[in-house]
C-alpha positions as CSV (number, residue, x, y, z in Angstrom):
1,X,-31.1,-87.2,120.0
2,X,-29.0,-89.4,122.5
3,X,-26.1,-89.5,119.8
4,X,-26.1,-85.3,119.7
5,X,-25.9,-85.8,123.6
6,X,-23.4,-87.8,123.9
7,X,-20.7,-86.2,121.7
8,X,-21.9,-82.9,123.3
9,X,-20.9,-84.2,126.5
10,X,-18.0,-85.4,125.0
11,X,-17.1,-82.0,123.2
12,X,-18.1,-80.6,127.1
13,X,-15.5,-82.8,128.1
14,X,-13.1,-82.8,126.0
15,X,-13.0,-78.6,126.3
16,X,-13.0,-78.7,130.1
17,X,-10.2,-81.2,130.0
18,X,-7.8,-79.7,127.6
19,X,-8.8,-75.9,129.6
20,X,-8.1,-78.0,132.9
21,X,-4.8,-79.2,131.6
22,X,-3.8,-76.0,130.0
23,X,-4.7,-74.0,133.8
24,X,-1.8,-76.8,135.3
25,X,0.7,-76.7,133.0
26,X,0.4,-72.9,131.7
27,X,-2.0,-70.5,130.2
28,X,-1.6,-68.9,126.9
29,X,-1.0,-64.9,127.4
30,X,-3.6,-63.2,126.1
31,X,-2.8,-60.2,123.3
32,X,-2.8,-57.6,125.7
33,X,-0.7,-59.7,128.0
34,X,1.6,-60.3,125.6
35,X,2.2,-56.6,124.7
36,X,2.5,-55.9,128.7
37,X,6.2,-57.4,127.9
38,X,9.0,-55.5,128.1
39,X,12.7,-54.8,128.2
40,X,14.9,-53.6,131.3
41,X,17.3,-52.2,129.3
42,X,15.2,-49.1,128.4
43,X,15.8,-45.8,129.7
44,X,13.1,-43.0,128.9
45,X,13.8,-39.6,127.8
46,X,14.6,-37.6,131.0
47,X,15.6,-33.9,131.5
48,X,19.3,-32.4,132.5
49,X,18.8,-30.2,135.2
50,X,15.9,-29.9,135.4
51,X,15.0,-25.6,136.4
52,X,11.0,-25.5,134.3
53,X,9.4,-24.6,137.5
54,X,11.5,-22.1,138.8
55,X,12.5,-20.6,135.4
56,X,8.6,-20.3,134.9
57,X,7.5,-18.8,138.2
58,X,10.0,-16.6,138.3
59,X,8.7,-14.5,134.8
60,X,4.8,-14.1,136.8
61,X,5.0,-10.7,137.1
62,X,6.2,-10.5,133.1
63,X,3.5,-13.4,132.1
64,X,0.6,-11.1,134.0
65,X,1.3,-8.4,132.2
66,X,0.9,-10.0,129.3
67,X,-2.3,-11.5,129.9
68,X,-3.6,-8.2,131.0
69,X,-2.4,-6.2,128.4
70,X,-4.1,-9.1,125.9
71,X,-7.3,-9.1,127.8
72,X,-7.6,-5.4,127.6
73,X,-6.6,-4.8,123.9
74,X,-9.1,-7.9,123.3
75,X,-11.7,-6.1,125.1
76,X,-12.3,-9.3,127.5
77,X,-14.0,-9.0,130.6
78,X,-11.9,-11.7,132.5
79,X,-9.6,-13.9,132.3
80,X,-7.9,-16.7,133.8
81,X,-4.9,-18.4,133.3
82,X,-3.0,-21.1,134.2
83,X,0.6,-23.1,133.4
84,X,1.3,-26.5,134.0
85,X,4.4,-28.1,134.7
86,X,4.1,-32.0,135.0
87,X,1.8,-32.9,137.0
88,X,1.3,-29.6,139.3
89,X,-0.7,-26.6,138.4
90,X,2.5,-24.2,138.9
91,X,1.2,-20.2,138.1
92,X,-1.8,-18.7,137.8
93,X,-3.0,-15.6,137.3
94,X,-6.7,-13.5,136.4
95,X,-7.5,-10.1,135.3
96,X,-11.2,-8.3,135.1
97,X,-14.1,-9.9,135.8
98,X,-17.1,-12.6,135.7
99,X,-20.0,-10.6,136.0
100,X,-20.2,-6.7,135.2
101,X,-23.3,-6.1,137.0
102,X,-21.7,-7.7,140.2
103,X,-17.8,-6.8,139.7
104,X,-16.7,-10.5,141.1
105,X,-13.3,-10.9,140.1
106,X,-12.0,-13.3,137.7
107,X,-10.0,-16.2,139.6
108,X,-8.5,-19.5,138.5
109,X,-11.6,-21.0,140.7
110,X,-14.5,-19.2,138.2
111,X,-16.2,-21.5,136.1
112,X,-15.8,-20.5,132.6
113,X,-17.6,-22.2,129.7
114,X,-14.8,-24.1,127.8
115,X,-17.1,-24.6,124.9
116,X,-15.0,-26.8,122.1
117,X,-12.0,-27.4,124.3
118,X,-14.8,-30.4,125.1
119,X,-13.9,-32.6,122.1
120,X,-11.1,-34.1,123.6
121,X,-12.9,-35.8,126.5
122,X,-15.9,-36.9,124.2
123,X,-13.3,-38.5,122.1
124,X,-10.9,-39.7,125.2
125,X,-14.8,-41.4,126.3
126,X,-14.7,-43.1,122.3
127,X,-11.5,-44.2,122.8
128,X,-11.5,-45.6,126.3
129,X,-15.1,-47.9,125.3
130,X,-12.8,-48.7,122.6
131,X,-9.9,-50.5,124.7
132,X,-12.8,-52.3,126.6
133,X,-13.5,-53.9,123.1
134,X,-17.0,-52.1,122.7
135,X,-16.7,-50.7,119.6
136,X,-14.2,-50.2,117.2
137,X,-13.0,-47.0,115.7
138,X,-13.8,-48.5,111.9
139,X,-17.1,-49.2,112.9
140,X,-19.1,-47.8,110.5
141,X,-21.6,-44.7,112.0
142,X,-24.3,-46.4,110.3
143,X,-24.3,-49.1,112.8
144,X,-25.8,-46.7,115.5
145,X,-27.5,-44.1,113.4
146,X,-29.3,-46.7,111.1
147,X,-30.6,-43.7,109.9
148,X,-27.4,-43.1,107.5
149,X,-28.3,-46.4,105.4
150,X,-29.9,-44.0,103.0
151,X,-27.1,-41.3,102.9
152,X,-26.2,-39.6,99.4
153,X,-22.9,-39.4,99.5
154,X,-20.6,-37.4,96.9
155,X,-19.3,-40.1,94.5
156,X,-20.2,-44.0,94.2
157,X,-16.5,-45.0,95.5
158,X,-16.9,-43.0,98.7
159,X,-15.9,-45.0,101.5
160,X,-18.6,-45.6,104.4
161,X,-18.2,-42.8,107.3
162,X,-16.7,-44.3,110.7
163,X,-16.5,-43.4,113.9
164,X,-12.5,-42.9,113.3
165,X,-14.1,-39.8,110.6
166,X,-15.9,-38.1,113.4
167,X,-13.7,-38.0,115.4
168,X,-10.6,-36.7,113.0
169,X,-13.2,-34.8,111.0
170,X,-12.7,-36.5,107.9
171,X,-16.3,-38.0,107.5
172,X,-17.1,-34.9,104.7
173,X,-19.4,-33.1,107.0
174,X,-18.9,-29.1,106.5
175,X,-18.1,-26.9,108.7
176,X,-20.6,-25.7,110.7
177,X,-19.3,-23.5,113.7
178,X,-21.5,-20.8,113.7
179,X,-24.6,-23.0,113.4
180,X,-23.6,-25.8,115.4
181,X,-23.1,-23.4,118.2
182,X,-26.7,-22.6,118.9
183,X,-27.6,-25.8,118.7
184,X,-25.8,-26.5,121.8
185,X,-28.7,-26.8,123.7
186,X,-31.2,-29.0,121.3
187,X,-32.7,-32.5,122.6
188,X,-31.6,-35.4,121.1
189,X,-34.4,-35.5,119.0
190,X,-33.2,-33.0,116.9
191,X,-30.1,-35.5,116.1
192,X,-31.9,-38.0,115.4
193,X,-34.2,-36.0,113.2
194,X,-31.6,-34.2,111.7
195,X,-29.8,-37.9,110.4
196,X,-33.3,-38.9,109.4
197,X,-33.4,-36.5,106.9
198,X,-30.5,-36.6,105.6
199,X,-27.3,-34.7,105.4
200,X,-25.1,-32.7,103.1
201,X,-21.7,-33.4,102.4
202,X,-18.9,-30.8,101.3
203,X,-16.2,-33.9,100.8
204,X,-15.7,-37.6,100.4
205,X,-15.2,-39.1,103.2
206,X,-11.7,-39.9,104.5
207,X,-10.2,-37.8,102.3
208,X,-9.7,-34.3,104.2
209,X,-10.1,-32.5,107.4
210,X,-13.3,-30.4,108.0
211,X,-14.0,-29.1,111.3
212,X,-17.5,-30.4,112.6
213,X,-19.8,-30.0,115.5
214,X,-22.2,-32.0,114.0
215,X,-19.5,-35.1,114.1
216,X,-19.2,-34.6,117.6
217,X,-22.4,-34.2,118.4
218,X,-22.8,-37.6,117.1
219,X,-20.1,-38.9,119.0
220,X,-21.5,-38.1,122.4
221,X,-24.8,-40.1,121.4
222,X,-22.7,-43.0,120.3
223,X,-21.1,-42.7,123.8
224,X,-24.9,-43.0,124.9
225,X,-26.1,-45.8,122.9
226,X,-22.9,-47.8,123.8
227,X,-22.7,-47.1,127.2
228,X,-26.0,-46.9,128.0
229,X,-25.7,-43.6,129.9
230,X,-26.0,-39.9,128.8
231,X,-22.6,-39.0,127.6
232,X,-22.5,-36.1,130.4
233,X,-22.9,-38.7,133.1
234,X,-20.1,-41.0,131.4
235,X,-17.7,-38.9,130.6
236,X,-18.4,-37.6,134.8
237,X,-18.4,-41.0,135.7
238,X,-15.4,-42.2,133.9
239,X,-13.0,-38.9,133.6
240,X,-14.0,-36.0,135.4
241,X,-14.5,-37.7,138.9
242,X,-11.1,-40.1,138.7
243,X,-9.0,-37.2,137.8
244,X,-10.5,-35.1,140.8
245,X,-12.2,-32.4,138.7
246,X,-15.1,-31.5,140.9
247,X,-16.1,-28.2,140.0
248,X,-16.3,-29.1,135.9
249,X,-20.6,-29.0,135.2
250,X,-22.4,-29.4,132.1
251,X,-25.7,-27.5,133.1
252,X,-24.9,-23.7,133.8
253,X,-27.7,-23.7,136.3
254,X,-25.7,-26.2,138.8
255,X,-23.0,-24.0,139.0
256,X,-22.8,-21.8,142.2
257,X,-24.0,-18.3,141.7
258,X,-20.7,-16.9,142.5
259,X,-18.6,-19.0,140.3
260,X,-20.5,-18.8,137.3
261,X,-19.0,-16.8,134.7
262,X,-21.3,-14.8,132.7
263,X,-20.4,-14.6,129.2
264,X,-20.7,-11.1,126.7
265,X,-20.1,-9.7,123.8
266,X,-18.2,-6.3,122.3
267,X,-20.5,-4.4,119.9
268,X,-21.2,-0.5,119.5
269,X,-18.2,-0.1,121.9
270,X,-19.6,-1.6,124.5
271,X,-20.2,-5.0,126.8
272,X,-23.4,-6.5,125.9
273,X,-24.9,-10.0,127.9
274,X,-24.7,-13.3,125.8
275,X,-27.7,-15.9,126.6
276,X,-26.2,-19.0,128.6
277,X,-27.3,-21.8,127.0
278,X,-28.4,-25.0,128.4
279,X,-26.5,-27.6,127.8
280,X,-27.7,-30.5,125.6
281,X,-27.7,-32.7,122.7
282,X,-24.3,-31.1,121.4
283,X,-22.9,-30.7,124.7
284,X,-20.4,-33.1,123.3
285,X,-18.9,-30.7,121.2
286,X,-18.3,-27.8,123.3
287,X,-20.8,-27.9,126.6
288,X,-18.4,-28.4,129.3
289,X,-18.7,-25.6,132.3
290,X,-14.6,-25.4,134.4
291,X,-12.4,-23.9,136.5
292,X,-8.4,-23.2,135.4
293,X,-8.0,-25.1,138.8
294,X,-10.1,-28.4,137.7
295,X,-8.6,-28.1,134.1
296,X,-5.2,-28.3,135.3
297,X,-6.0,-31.4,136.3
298,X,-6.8,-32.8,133.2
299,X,-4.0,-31.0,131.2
300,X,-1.4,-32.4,133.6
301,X,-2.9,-36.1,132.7
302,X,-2.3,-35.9,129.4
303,X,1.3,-34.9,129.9
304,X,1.6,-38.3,131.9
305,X,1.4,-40.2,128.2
306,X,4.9,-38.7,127.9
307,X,7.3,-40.2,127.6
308,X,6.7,-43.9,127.0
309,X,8.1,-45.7,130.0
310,X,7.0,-49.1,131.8
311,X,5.4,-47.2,135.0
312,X,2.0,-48.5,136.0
313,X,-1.2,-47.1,134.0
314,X,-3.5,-45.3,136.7
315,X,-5.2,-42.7,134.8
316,X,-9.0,-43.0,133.2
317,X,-7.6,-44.1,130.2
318,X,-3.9,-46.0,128.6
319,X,-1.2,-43.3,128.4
320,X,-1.1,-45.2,124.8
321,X,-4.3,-43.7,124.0
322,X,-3.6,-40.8,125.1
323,X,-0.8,-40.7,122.8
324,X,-2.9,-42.0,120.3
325,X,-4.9,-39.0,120.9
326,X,-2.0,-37.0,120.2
327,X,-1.0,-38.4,116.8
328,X,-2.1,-36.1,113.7
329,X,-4.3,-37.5,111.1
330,X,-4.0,-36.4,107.7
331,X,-1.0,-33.8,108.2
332,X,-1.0,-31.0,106.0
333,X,2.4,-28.7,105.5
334,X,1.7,-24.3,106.7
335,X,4.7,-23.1,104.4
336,X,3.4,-19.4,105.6
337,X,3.5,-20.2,109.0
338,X,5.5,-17.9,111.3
339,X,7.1,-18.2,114.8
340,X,6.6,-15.9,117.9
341,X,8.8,-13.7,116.4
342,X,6.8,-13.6,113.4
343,X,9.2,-15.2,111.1
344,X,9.0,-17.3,108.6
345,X,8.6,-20.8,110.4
346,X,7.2,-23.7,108.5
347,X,4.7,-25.9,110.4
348,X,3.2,-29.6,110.1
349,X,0.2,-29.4,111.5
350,X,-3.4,-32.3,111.6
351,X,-6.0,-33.2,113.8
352,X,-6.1,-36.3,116.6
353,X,-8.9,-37.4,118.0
354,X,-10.0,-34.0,119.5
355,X,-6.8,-32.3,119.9
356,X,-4.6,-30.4,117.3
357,X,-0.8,-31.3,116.6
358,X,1.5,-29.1,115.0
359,X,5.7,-29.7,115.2
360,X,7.2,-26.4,113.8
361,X,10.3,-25.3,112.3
362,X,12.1,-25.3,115.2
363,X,11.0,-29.3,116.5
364,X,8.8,-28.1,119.2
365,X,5.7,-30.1,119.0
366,X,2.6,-28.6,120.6
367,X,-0.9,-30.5,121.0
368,X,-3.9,-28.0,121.5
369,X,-7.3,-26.7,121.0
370,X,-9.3,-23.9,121.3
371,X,-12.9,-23.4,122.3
372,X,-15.6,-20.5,121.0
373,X,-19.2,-19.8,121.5
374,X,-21.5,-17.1,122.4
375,X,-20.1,-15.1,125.6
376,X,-17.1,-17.4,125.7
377,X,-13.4,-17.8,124.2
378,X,-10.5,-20.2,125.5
379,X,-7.3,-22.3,124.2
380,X,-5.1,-24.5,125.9
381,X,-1.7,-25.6,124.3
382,X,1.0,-28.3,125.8
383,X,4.2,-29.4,125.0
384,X,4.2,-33.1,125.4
385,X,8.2,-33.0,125.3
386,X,8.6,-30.5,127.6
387,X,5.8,-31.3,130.4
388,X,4.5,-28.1,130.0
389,X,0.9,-26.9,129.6
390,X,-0.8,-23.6,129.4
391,X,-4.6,-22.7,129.6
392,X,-6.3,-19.2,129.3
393,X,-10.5,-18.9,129.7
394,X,-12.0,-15.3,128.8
395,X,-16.0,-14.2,128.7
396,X,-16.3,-12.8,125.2
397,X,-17.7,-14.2,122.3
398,X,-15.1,-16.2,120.2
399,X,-12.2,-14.4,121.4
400,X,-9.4,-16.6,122.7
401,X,-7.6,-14.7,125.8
402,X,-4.4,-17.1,125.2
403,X,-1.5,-14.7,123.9
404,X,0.6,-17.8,122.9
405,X,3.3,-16.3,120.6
406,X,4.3,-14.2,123.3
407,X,4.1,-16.9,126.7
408,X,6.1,-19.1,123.9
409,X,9.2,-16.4,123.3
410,X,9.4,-16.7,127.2
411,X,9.6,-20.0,127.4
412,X,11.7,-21.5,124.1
413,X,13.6,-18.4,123.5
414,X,13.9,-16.2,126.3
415,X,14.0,-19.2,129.6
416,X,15.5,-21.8,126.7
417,X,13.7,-24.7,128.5
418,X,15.1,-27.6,126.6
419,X,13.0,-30.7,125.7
420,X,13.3,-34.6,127.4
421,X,17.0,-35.7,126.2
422,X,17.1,-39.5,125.1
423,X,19.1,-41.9,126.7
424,X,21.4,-44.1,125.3
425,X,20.6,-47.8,125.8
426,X,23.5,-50.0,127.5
427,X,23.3,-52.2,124.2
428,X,24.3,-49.1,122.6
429,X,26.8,-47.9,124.5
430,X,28.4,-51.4,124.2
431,X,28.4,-51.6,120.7
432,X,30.1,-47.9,120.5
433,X,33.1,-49.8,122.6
434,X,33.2,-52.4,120.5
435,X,33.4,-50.7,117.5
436,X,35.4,-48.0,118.6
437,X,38.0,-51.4,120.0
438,X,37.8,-52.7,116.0
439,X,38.5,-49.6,114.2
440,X,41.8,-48.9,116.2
441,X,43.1,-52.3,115.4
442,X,41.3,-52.4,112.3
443,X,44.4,-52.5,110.1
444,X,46.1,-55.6,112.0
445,X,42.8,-57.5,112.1
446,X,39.5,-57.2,113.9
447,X,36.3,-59.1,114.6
448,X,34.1,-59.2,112.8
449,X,31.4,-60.5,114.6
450,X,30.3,-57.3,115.1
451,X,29.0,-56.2,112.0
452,X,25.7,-57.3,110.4
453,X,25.9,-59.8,107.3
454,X,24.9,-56.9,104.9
455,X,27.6,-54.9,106.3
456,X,30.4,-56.0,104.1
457,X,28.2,-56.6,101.1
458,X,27.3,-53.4,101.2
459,X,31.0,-52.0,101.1
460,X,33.5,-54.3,100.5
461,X,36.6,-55.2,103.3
462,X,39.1,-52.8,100.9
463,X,37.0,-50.4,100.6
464,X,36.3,-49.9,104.3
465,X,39.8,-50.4,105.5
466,X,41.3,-47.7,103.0
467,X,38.8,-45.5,104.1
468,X,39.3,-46.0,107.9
469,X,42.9,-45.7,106.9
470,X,42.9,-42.4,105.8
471,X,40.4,-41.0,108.4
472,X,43.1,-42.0,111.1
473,X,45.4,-40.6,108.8
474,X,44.1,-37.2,109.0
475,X,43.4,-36.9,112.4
476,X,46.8,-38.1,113.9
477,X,46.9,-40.0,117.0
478,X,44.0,-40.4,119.0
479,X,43.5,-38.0,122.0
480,X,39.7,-39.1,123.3
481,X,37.1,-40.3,122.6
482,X,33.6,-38.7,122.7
483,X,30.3,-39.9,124.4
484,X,27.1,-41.7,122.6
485,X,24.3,-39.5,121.4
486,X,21.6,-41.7,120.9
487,X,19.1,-41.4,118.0
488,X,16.8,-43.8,119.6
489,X,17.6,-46.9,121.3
490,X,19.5,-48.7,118.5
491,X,21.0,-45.6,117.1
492,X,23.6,-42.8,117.3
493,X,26.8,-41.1,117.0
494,X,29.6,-40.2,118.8
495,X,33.3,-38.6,117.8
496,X,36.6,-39.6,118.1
497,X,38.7,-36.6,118.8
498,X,42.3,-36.9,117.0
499,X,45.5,-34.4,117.2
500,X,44.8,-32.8,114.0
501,X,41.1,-33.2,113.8
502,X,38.0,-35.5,114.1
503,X,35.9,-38.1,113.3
504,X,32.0,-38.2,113.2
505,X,30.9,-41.1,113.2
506,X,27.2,-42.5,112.9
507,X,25.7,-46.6,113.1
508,X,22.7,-47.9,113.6
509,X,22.1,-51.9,114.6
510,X,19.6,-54.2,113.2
511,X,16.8,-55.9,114.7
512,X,18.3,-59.3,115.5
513,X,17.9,-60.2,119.0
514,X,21.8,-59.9,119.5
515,X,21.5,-56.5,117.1
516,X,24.8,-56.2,115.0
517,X,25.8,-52.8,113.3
518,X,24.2,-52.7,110.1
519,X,24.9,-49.0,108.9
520,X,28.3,-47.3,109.7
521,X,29.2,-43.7,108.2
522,X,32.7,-41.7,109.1
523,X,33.6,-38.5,108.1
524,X,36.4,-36.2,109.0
525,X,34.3,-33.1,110.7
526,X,34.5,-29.8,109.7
């Protein structure tokens, strides 16, 4: 026993020395400290003139219309709507009303029932317990519903479901919209139950997108279990409060009488009342009660993750998560897809982690979701490289009020709001003079220092020089030359502009930490 003392105390000692001396002479960054590195040479994406807000307000009278003319050929009580630009709630707009017995208007300060436009923040909760190293996205779900130990699953080589399935919708679950829906309001109990049982799969695991409730009812209660909290009073806690979004409820009954929109249906061509239900068990999937005011809010922090710059973090979560949350998971091509002129337009399109991502035809990438239950439609949709966001709430049953096709031909086609342009870095702007130095001298001798050791492997010294040769050749004396378009920060191309043509030319640098051009392609342009 004294020996095990002793070199305990000596271990004891040993550690506190070596962390003593290691606190004098310097501390070893930690991962995350490491990554918080970065360079000064980096320019983000910025825009050229920069006319979105005025552009956008000055189509409200147009924008109106269209939402009123939607509303009323939808049959929708009331709407409201609301577009984004950065970080400011720029237009809004309503039409109808909240309550047909009572006539209150619609506004952009009615609380609407956003039902699975909820998702995001039950996954943004996942994801932020995540960074504080609480769980882990490939956890397995059977570590907090021990009750999936005994699952049957489809083959004997499916892969284990994970939280990372739920919340892309890959864990094989099937769809289950219009029974998940009134289940809204079930105890947790019935979960519990439910997993107890046992489930049915329609798919292996990991293998393809399904949408499911169910996954995201399971979600919230992991949010429970880990955080030890309801999920309601988390995600409150955590997002909802920080981002200033006081008027977003999950019980219906704590919303003031005269904000509450009351929800309906359209049958036998008429309006008929939809039961509110109380929020609950699956409130995770679609409970959440808001105004187009609060959710601007939150729509305008997500369009902080964009772009990538060194700024401060000061939202409820990493703009890197947030980005994260914008990444598509198991991308699947829409050849029949169409444009808002209804023409042939393919689109890319997956799922995030509650969000969907699509990048069209066209480039324009767009992250969205819309939300449906009993009494209640909505969507949102924003375009990360354009800072814009757009958000329309209606009262009637699984009909969204968002005309999107149309608000979209204002924007891209009709205002031509152009995307973030990239920057080019100074390393590549210096690298374009250097090159463009060598290759007018190139014929009585040039450095080479300049060039990567594949470069000249790749295509011999003859080779190159004839080919330069004949480029100048054809393009006579040199009259300018044009500016750097950057690809990204170690790529790009730029023109040089002769008497009787010019040259296109393209090169991209290599990774070295003095980056040297490792790809160069000229062409005479058309």
């Amino acid at each position: 026993m004294k020996n095990v003392l002793f070199y305990a105390s000596l271990s004891c000692f040993v550690i506190l020395g070596a962390c003593k001396h290691q606190t004098q002479e310097q501390v070893t960054p930690s991962p995350t400290e490491k990554a918080q590195r970065f360079s000064s040479n980096y320019t983000p994406p910025k825009f050229e003139n920069d006319q979105r807000t005025n552009k956008i307000t000055g189509t409200q009278d147009k924008i109106q219309e269209i939402f009123e003319a939607n509303a009323k050929a939808r049959h929708i009580p009331g709407i409201s709507y609301g577009i984004v630009v950065d970080d400011s709630l720029i237009l809004t707009g309503s039409y109808g009303v909240i309550d047909l017995e009572t006539q209150i208007k619609a506004s952009p300060t009615k609380a609407f029932r956003i039902a699975s436009m909820t998702k995001s923040f039950t996954a943004m909760a996942i994801l932020k317990l995540r960074d504080e190293g609480k769980l882990d996205l490939d956890d397995p779900v059977s570590n907090y519903f021990p009750q999936l130990d005994t699952l049957v699953y489809l083959t004997q080589d499916s892969p284990a479901i994970t939280i990372k399935n739920l919340l892309t919708m890959t864990a094989g679950f099937p769809e289950d919209n219009p029974w998940g829906d009134r289940h809204l309001n079930d105890a947790t109990e019935m979960l519990e139950n439910m997993l107890a049982e046992g489930l049915s799969l329609s798919k292996v695991p990991s293998f393809q997108f399904e949408y499911s409730n169910t996954g995201y009812g399971m979600l919230g209660q992991i949010v429970a279990k880990v955080s030890g909290n309801t999920f309601q009073e988390y995600i409150t806690q955590n997002i909802l409060i920080p981002l200033g979004m006081e008027h977003t409820y999950w019980e219906y009954e704590k919303v003031p009488e005269d904000m509450l929109v009351h929800g309906y249906r359209y049958e036998d061509d008429t309006w008929k009342p939809e039961p509110t239900l109380h929020d609950g068990v699956f409130g995770s999937m679609g409970g959440l009660i808001t105004t187009i005011a609060d959710f601007s809010k939150y729509v305008s922090f997500h369009l902080t993750a964009w772009p990538p710059r060194s700024e401060k973090d000061n939202g409820p979560v990493k703009r890197s998560t947030l980005r994260e949350m914008h990444t598509p998971q198991y991308p699947y091509l829409s050849t029949w897809a169409t444009d808002w002129n209804n023409e042939p337009c393919a689109r890319v399109s997956g799922y995030g982690y509650g969000l969907g991502i699509s990048e069209d035809c066209k480039g324009i990438i767009k992250v969205s979701h819309g939300g449906a239950l009993p009494g209640y439609g909505s969507n949102y949709s924003f375009f990360p490289e354009y800072g814009i966001g757009i958000m329309a709430f209606g009262n009637l049953t699984y009909t969204g009020p968002l005309p999107l096709d149309e608000i979209s031909k204002i924007l891209f086609e009709e205002l031509e709001l152009q995307p973030r342009k990239k920057v080019a870095s100074q390393m590549l702007k210096n690298k374009k003079d250097q090159l463009v130095s060598v290759l007018k001298t190139w014929e009585t001798g040039m450095d080479t220092t300049l060039f990567a050791d594949n470069f000249f492997l790749d295509r011999s010294l003859e080779k190159r020089t004839q080919h330069i040769s004949d480029l100048k050749q054809t393009i006579g004396e040199i009259d300018s030359i044009g500016e750097i378009r950057p690809r990204n920060q170690l790529r790009g191309d730029f023109e040089i502009y002769g008497k009787h043509g010019t040259i296109s030319i393209f090169f991209t640098l290599n990774p070295e930490i003095d980056p040297k051009i490792q790809q160069l392609e000229m062409r005479i342009k058309p």
